[in-house]
N, C-alpha and C positions, 0 to 999 in steps of 0.2 A: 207556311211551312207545315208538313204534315198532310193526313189524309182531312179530306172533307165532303160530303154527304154531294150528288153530283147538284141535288133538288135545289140545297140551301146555298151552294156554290152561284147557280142561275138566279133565286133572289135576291142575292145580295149584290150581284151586279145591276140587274136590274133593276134596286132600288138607288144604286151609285151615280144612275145617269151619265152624265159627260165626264164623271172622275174614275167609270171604271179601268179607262187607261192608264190610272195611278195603284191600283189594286193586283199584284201579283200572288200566284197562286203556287208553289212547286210543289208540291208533293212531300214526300217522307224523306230528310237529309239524315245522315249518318252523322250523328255528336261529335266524333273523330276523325271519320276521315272526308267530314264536308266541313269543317271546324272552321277554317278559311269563309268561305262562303257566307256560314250562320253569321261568322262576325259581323260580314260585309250588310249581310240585310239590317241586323239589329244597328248598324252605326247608319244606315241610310232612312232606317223606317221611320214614319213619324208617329203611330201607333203601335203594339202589339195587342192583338185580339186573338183569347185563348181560348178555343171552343170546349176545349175535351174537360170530363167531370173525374177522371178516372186515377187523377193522383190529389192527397192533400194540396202539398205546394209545390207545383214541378219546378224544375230546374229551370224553364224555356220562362217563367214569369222572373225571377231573381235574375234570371241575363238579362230580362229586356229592361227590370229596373237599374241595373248594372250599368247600363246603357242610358238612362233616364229617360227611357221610351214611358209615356202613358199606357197604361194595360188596362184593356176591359177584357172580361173572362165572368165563364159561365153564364152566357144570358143566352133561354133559348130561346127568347123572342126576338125573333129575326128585328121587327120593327124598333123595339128596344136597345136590339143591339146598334142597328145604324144610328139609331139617335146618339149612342154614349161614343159610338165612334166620332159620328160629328162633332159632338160636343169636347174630344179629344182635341180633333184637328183646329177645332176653334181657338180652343184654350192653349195658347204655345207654350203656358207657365210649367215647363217640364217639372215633376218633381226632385227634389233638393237630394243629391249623393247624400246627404245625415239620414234622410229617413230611413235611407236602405241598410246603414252601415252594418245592423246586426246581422243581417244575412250578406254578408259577404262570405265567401268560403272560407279565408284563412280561420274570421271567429265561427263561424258554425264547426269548423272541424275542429276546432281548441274548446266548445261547448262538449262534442261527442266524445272527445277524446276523454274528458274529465270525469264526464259519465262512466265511462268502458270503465277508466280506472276505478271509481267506485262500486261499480257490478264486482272487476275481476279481485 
């Protein structure tokens, strides 16, 4: 999901071989009003692989743990990357709903909230 460079798009299939039929690509989905949709990939996917450098911790990593999807992010080595992918799909030991729990929205928003009130 999302934009992706078209170069690094061609080698990562290309290093997929016969699974690239398993690798879907869409493009840039709307948070809202593709919300449906995002659901459906993160409850079908069996990895999340998060290229982009450009937020701390986006929101698109905490849904796919939400999910208990495995998440590899930030590798820009193509070759590295498909290894940690492989190494995803190998490994079916999803991670444990506890590890996530502090990032769940209700406690991250009961964190911020607690903050504000101490700023205000």
């Amino acid at each position: 999901m999302g934009p992706v460079e078209e170069n690094f798009k061609e080698t990562l299939l290309e290093l997929a071989g016969s699974n690239k039929k398993d690798i879907v690509f869409t493009g840039p989905l709307h948070p809202i009003k593709d919300a449906e949709i995002l659901a459906n990939f993160y409850a079908l996917s069996d990895v999340f692989v998060a290229l982009g450098e450009w937020e701390g911790l986006p929101i698109r990593i905490l849904e796919a743990k939400a999910y208990k999807i495995p998440v590899v992010e930030n590798i820009k080595n193509i070759e590295k990357l498909a290894e940690k992918i492989l190494e995803c799909l190998l490994n079916k030991n999803s991670p444990k709903k506890e590890e996530y729990k502090d990032y769940f929205w209700p406690r991250v928003f009961k964190k911020i909230h607690k903050i504000y009130l101490k700023l205000t």
